[in-house]
N, CA, C and O atoms as a GROMACS GRO file, in nm:
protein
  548
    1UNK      N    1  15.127   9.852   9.396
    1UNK     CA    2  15.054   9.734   9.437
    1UNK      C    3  15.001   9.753   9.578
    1UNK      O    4  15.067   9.814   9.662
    2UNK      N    5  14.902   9.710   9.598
    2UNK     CA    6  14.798   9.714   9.724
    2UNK      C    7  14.833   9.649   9.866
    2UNK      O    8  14.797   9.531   9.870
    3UNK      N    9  14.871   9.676   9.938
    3UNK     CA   10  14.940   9.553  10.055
    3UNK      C   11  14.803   9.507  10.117
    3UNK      O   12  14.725   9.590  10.164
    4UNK      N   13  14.779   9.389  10.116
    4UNK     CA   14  14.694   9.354  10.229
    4UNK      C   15  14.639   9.375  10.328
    4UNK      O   16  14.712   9.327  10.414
    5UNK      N   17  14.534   9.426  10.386
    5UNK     CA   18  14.499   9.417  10.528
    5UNK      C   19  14.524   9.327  10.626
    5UNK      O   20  14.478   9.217  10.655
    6UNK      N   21  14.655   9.434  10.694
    6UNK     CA   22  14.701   9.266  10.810
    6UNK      C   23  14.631   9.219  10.890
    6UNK      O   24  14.676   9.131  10.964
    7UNK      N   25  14.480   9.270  10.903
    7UNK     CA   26  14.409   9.134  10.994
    7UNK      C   27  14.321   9.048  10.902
    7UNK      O   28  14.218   8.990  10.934
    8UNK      N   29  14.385   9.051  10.767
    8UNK     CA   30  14.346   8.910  10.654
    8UNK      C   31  14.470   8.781  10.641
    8UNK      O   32  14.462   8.670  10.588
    9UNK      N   33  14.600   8.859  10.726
    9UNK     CA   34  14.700   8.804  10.736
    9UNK      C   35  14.721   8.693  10.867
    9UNK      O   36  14.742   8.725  10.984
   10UNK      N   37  14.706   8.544  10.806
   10UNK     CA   38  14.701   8.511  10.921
   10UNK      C   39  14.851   8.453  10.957
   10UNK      O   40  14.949   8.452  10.882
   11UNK      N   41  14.841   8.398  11.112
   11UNK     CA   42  14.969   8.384  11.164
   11UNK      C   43  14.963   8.240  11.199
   11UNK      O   44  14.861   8.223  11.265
   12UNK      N   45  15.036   8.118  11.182
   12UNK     CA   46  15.067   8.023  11.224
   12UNK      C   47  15.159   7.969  11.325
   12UNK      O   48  15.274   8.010  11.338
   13UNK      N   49  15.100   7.863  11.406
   13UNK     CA   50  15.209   7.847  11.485
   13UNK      C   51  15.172   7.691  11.560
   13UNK      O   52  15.059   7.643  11.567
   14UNK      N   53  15.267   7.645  11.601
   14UNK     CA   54  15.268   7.515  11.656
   14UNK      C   55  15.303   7.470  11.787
   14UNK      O   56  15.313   7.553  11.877
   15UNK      N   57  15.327   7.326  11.812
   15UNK     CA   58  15.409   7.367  11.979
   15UNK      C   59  15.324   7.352  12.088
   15UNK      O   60  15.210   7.306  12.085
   16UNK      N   61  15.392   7.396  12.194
   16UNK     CA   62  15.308   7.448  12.335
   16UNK      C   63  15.201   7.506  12.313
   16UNK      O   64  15.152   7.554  12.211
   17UNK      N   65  15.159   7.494  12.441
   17UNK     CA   66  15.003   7.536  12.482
   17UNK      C   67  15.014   7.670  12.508
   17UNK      O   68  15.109   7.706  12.578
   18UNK      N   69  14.917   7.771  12.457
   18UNK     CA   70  14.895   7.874  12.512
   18UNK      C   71  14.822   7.905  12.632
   18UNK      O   72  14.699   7.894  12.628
   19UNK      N   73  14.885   7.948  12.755
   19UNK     CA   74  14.805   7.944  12.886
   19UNK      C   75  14.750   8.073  12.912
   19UNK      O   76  14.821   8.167  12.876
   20UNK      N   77  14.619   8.106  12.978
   20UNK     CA   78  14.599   8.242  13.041
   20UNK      C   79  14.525   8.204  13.146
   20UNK      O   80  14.472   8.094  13.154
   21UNK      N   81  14.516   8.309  13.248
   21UNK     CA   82  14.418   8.309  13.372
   21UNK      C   83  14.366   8.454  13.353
   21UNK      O   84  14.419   8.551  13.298
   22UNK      N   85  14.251   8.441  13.412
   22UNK     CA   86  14.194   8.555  13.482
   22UNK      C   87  14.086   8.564  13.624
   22UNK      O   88  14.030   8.486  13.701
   23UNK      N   89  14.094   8.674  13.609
   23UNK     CA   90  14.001   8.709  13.741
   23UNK      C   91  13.833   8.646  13.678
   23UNK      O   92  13.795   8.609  13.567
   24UNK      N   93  13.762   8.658  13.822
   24UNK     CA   94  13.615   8.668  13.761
   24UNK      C   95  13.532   8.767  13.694
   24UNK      O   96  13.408   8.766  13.696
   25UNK      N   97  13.628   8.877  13.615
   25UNK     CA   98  13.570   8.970  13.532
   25UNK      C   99  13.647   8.970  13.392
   25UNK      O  100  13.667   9.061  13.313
   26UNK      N  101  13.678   8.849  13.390
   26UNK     CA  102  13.807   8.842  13.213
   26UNK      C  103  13.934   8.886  13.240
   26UNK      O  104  14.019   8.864  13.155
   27UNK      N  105  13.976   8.964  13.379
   27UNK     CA  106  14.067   9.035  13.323
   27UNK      C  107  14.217   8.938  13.336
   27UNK      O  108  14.194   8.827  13.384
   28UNK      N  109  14.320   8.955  13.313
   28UNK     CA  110  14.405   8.875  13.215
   28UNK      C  111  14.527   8.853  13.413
   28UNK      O  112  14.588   8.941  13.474
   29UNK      N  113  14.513   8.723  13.442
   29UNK     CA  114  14.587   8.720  13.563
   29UNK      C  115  14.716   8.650  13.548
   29UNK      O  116  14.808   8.651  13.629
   30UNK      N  117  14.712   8.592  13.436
   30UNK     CA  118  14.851   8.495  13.459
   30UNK      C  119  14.840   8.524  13.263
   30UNK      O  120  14.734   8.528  13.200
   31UNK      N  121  14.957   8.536  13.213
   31UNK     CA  122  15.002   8.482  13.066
   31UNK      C  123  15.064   8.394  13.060
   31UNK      O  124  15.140   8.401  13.156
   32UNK      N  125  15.084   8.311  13.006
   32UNK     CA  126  15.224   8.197  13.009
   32UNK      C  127  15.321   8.271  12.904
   32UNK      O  128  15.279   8.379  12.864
   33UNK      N  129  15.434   8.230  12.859
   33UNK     CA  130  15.554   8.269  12.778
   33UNK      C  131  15.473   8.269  12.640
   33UNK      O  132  15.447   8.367  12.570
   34UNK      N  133  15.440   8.136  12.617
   34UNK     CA  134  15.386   8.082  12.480
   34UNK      C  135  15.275   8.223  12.424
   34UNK      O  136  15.281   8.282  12.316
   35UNK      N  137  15.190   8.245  12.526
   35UNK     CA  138  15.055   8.348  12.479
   35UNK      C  139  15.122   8.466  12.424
   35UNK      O  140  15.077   8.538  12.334
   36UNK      N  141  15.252   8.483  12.498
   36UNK     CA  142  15.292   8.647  12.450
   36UNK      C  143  15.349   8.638  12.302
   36UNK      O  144  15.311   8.718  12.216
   37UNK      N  145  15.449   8.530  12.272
   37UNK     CA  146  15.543   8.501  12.179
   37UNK      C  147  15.405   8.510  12.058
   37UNK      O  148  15.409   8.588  11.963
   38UNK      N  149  15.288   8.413  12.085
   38UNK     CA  150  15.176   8.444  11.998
   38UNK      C  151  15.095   8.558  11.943
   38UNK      O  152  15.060   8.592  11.830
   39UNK      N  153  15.077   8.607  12.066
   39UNK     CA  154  14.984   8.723  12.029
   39UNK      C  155  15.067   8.859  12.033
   39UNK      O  156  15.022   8.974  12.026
   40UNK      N  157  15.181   8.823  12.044
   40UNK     CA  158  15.266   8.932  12.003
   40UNK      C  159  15.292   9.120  12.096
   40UNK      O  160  15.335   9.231  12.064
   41UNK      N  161  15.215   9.034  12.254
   41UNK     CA  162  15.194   9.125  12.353
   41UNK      C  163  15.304   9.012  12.460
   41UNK      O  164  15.330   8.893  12.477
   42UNK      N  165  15.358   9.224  12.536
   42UNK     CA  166  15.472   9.162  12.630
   42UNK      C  167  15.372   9.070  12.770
   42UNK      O  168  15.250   9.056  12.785
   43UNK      N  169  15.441   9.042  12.820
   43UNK     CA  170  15.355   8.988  12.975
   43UNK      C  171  15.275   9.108  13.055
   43UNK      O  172  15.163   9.092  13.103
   44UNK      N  173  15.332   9.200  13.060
   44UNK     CA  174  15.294   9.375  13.117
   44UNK      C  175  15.218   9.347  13.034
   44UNK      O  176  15.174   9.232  13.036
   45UNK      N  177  15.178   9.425  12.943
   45UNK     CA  178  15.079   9.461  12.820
   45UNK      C  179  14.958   9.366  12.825
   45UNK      O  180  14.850   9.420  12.801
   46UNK      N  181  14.955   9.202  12.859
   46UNK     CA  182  14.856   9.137  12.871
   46UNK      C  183  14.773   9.141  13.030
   46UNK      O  184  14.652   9.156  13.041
   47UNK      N  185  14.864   9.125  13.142
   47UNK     CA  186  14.818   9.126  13.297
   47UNK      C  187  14.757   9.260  13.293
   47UNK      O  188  14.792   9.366  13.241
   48UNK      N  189  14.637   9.217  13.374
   48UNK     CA  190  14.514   9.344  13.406
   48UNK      C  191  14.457   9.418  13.282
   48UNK      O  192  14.412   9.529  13.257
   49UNK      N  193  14.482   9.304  13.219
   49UNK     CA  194  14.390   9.388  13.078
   49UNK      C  195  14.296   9.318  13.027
   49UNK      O  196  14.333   9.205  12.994
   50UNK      N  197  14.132   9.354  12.996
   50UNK     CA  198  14.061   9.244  12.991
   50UNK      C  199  14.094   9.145  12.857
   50UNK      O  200  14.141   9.192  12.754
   51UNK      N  201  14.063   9.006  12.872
   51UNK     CA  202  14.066   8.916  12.771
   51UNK      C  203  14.051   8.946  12.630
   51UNK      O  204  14.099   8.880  12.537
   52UNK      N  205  13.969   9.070  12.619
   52UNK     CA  206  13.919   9.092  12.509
   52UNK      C  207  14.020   9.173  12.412
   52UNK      O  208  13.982   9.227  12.307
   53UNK      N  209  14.147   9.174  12.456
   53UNK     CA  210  14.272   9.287  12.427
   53UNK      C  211  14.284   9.167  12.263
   53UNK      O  212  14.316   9.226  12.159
   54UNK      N  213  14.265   9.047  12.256
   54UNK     CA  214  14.312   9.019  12.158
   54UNK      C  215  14.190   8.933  12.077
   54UNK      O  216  14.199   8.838  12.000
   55UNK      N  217  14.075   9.005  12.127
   55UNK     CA  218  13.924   8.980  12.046
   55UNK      C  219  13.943   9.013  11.948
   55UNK      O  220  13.997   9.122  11.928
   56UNK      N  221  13.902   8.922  11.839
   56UNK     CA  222  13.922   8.965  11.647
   56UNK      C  223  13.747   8.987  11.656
   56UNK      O  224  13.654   8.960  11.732
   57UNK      N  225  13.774   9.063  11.507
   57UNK     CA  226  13.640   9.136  11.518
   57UNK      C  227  13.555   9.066  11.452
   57UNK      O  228  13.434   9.073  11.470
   58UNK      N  229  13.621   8.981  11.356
   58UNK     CA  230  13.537   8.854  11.312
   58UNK      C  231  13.450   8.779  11.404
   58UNK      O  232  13.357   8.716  11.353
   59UNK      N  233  13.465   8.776  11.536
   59UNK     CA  234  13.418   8.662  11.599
   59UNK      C  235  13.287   8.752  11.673
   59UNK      O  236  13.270   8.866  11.716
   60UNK      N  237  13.208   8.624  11.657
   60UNK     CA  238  13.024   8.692  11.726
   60UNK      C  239  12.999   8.684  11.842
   60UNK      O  240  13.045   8.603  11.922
   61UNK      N  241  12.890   8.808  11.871
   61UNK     CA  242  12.898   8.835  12.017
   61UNK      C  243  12.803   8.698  12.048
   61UNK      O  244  12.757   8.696  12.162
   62UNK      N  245  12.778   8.614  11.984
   62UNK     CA  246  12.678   8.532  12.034
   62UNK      C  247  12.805   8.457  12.106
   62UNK      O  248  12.806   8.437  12.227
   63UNK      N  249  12.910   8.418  12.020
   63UNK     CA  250  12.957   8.286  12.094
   63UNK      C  251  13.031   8.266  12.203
   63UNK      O  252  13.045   8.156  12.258
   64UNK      N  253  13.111   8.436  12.261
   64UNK     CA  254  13.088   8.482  12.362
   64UNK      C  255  13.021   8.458  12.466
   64UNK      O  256  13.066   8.391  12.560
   65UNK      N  257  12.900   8.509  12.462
   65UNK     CA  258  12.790   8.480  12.511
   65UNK      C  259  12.751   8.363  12.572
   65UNK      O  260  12.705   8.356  12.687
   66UNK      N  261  12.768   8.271  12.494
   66UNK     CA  262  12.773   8.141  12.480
   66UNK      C  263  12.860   8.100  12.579
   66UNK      O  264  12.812   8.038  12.674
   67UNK      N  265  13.045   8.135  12.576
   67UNK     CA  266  13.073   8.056  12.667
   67UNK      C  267  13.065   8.122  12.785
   67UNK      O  268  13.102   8.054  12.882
   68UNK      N  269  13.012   8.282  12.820
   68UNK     CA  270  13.033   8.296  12.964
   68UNK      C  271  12.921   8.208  12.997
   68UNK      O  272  12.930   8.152  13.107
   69UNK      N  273  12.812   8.182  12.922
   69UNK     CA  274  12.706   8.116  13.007
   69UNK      C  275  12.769   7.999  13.043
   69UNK      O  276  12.764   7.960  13.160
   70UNK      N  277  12.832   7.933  12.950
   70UNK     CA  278  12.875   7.752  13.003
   70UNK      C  279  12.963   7.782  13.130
   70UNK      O  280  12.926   7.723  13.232
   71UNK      N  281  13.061   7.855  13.140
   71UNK     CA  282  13.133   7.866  13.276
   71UNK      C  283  13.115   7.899  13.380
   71UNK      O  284  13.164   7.839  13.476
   72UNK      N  285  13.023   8.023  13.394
   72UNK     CA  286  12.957   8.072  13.453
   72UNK      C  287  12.880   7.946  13.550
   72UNK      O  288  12.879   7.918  13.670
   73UNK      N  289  12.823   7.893  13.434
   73UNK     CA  290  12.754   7.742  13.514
   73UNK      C  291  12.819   7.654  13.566
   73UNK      O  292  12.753   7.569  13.625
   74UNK      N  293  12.952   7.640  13.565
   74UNK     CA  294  13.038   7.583  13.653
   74UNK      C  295  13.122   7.471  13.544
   74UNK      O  296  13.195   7.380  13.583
   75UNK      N  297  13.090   7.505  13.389
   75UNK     CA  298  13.117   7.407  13.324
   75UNK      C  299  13.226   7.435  13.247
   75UNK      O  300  13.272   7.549  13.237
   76UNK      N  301  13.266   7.351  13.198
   76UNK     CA  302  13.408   7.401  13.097
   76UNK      C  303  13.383   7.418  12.939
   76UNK      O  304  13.332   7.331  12.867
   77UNK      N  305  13.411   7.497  12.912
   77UNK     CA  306  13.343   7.593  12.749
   77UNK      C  307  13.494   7.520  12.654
   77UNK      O  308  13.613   7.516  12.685
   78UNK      N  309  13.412   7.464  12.518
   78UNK     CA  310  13.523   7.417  12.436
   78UNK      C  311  13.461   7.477  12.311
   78UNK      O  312  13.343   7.499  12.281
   79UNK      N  313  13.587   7.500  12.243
   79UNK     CA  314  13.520   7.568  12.103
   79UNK      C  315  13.651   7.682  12.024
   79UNK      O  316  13.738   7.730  12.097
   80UNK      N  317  13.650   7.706  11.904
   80UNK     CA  318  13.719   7.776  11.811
   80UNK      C  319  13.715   7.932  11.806
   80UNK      O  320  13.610   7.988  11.774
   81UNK      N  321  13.840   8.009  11.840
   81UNK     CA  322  13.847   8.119  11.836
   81UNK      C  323  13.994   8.167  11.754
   81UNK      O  324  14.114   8.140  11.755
   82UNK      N  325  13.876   8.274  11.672
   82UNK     CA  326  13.990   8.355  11.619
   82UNK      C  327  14.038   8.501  11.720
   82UNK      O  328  13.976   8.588  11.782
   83UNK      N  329  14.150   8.477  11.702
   83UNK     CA  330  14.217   8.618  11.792
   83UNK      C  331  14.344   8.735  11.727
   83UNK      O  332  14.443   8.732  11.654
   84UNK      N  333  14.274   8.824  11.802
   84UNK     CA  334  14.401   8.890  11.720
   84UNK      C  335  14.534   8.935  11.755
   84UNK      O  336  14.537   9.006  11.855
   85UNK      N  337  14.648   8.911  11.699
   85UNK     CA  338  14.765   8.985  11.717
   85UNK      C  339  14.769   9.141  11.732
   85UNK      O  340  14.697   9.222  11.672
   86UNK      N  341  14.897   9.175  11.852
   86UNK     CA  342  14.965   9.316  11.814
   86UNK      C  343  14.930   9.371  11.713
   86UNK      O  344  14.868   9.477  11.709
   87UNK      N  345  14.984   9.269  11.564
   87UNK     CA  346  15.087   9.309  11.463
   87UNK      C  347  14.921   9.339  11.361
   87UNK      O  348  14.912   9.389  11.249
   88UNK      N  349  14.819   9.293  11.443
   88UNK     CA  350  14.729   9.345  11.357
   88UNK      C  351  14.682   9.176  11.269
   88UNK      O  352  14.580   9.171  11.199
   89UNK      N  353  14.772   9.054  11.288
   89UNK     CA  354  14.732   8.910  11.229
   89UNK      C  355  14.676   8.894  11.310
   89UNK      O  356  14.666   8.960  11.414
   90UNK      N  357  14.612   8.770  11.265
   90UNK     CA  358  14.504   8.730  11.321
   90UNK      C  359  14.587   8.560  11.313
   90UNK      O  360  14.665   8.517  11.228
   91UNK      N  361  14.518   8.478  11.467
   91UNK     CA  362  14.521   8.317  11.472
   91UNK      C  363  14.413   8.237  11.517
   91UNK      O  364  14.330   8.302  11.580
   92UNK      N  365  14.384   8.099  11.502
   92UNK     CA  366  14.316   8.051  11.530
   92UNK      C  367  14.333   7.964  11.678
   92UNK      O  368  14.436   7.935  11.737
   93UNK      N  369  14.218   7.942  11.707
   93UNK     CA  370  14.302   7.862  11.839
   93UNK      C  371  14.215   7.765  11.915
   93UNK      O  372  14.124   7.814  11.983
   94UNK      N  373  14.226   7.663  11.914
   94UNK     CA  374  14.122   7.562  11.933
   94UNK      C  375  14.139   7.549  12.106
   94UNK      O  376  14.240   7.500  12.157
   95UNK      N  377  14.035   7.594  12.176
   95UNK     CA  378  14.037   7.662  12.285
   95UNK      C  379  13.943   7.581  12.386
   95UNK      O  380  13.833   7.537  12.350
   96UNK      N  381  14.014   7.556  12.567
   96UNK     CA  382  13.937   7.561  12.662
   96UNK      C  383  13.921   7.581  12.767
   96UNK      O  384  14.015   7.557  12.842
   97UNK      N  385  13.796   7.633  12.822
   97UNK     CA  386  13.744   7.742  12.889
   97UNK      C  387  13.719   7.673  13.035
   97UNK      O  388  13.629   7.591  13.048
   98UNK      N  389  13.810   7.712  13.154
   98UNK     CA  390  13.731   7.633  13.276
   98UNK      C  391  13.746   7.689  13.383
   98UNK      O  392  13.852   7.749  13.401
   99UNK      N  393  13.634   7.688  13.497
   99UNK     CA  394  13.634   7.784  13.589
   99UNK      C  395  13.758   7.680  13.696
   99UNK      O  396  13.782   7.561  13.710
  100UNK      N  397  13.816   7.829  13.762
  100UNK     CA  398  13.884   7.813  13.872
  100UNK      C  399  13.775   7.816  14.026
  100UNK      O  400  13.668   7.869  14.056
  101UNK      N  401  13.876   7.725  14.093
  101UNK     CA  402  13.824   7.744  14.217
  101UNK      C  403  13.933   7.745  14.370
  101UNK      O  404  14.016   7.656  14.385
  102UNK      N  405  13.921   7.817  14.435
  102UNK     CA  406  13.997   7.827  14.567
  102UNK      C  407  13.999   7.717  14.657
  102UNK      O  408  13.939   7.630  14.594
  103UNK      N  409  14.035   7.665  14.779
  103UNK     CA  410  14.071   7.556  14.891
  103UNK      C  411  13.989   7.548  14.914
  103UNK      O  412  13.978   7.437  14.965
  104UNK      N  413  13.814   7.645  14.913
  104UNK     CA  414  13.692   7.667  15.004
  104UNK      C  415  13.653   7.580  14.897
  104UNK      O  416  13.599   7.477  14.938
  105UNK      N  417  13.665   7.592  14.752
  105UNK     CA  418  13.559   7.554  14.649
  105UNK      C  419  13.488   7.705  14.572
  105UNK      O  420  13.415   7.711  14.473
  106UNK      N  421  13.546   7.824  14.666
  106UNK     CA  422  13.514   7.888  14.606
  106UNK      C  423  13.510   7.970  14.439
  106UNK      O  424  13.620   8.023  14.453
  107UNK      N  425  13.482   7.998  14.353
  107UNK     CA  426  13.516   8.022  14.200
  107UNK      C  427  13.647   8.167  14.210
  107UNK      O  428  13.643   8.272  14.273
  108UNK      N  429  13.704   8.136  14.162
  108UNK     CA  430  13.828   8.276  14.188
  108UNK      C  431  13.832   8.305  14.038
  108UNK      O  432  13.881   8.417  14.025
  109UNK      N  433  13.812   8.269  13.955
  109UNK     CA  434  13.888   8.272  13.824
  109UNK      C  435  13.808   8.230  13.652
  109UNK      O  436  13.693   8.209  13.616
  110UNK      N  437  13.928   8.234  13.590
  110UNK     CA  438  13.871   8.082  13.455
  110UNK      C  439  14.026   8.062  13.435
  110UNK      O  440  14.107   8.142  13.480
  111UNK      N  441  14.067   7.931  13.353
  111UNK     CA  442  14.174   7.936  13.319
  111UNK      C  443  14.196   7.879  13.125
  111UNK      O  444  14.194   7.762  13.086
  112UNK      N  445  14.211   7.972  13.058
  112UNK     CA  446  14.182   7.922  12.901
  112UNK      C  447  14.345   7.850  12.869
  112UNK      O  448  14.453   7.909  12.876
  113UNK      N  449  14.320   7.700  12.829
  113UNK     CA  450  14.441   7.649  12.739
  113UNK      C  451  14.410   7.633  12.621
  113UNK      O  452  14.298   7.582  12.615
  114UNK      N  453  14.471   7.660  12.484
  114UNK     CA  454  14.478   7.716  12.418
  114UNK      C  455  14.581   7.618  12.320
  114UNK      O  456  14.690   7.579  12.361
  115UNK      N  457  14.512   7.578  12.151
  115UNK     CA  458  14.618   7.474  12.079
  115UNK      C  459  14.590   7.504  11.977
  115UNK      O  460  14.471   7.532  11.960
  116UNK      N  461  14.698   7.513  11.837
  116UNK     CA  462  14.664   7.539  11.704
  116UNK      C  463  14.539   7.483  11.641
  116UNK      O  464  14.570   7.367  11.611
  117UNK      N  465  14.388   7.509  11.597
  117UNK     CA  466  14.285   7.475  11.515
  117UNK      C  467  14.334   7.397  11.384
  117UNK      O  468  14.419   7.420  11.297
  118UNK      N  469  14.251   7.302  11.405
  118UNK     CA  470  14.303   7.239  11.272
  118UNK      C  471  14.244   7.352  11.147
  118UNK      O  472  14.172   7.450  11.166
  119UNK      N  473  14.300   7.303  11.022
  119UNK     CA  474  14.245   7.341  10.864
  119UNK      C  475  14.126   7.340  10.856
  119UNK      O  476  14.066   7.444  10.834
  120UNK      N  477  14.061   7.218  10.873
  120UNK     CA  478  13.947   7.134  10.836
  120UNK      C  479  13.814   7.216  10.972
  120UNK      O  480  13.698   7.247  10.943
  121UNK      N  481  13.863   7.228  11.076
  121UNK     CA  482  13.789   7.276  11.166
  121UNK      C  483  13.769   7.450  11.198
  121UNK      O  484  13.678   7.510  11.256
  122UNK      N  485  13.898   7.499  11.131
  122UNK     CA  486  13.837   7.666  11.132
  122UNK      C  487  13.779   7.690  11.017
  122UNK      O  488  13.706   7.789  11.013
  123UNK      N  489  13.800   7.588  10.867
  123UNK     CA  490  13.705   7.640  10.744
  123UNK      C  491  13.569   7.651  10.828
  123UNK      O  492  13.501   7.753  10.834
  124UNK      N  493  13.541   7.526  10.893
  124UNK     CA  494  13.397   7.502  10.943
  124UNK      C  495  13.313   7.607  11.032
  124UNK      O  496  13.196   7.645  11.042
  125UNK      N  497  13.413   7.626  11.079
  125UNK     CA  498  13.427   7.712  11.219
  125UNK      C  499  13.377   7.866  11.155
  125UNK      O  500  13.280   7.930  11.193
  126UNK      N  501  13.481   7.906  11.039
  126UNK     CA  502  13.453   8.048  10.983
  126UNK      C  503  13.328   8.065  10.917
  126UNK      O  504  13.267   8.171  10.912
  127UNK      N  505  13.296   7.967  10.871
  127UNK     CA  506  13.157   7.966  10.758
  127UNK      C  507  13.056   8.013  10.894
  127UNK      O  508  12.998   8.121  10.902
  128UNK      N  509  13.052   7.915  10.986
  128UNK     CA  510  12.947   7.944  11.104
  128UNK      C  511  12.938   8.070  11.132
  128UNK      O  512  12.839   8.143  11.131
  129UNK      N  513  13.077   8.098  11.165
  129UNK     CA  514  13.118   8.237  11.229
  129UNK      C  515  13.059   8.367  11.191
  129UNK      O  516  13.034   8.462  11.266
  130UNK      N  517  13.035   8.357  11.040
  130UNK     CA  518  13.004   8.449  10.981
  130UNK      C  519  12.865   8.448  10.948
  130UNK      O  520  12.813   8.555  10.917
  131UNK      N  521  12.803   8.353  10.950
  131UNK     CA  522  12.671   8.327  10.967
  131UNK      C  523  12.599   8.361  11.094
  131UNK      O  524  12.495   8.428  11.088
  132UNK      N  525  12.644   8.322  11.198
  132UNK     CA  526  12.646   8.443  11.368
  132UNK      C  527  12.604   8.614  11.288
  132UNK      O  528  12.513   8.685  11.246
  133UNK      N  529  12.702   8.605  11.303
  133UNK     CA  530  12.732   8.772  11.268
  133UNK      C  531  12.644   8.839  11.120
  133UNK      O  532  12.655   8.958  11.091
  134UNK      N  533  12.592   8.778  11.070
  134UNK     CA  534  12.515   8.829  10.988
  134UNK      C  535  12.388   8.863  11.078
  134UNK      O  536  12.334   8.972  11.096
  135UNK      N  537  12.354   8.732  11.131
  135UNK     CA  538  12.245   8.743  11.215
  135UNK      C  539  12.252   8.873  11.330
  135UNK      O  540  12.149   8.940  11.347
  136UNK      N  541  12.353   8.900  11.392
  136UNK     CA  542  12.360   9.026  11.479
  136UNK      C  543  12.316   9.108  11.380
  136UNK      O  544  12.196   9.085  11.374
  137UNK      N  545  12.343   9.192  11.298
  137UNK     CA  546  12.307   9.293  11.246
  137UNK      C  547  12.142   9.337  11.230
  137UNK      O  548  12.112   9.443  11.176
   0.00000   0.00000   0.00000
């Protein structure tokens, strides 16, 4: 019998917020406990590594795109991402995106919090998703 492809395998989970920081180039400055236990990377393994360590390949470079522009602009990016595990699963994660700033006002950062996607909103979410990504090609 055939085992599955474990990034068709998805992973559930509930609870706390998943926290991350980074620098102003993605790269990964703070994990919280919750992000590692999720994505199945130690705290080492996530710090100084860009954001993209747990990019699923499902997801389009448009929407990406999309939110560096909203933050970038000083705004806070909301929206559905699939990501991937270590273990090769994949989760959903109903996600938001907001720039940091220093004592000056200056931008230092982004900081993503991070909450289980509903059912009803990643069916929606995936249909789009994949409709993106047809269009890249």
């Amino acid at each position: 019998m055939d085992r599955p492809n474990p990034i068709d395998e998805e992973y559930f989970f509930e609870g706390r917020a998943i926290v991350s920081e980074t620098d102003l180039n993605g790269i990964i400055t703070f994990a919280n406990r919750r992000f590692c236990e999720i994505s199945g990377y130690s705290v080492d393994e996530l710090v100084g590594k860009p954001h993209n360590i747990i990019r699923h390949p499902d997801m389009p470079k448009a929407a990406f795109a999309q939110l560096w522009k909203t933050i970038l602009s000083g705004t806070i990016w909301h929206g559905l991402v699939k990501n991937l595990r270590k273990d090769g699963k994949y989760y959903w994660v109903d996600t938001e995106v907001s720039p940091m700033y220093d004592d000056n006002g200056t931008l230092k950062g982004y900081m993503a919090a991070r909450k289980p996607a509903s059912r009803k909103n990643i069916e929606e979410t995936a249909l789009l998703y994949q409709e993106m990504i047809a269009k890249e090609s």
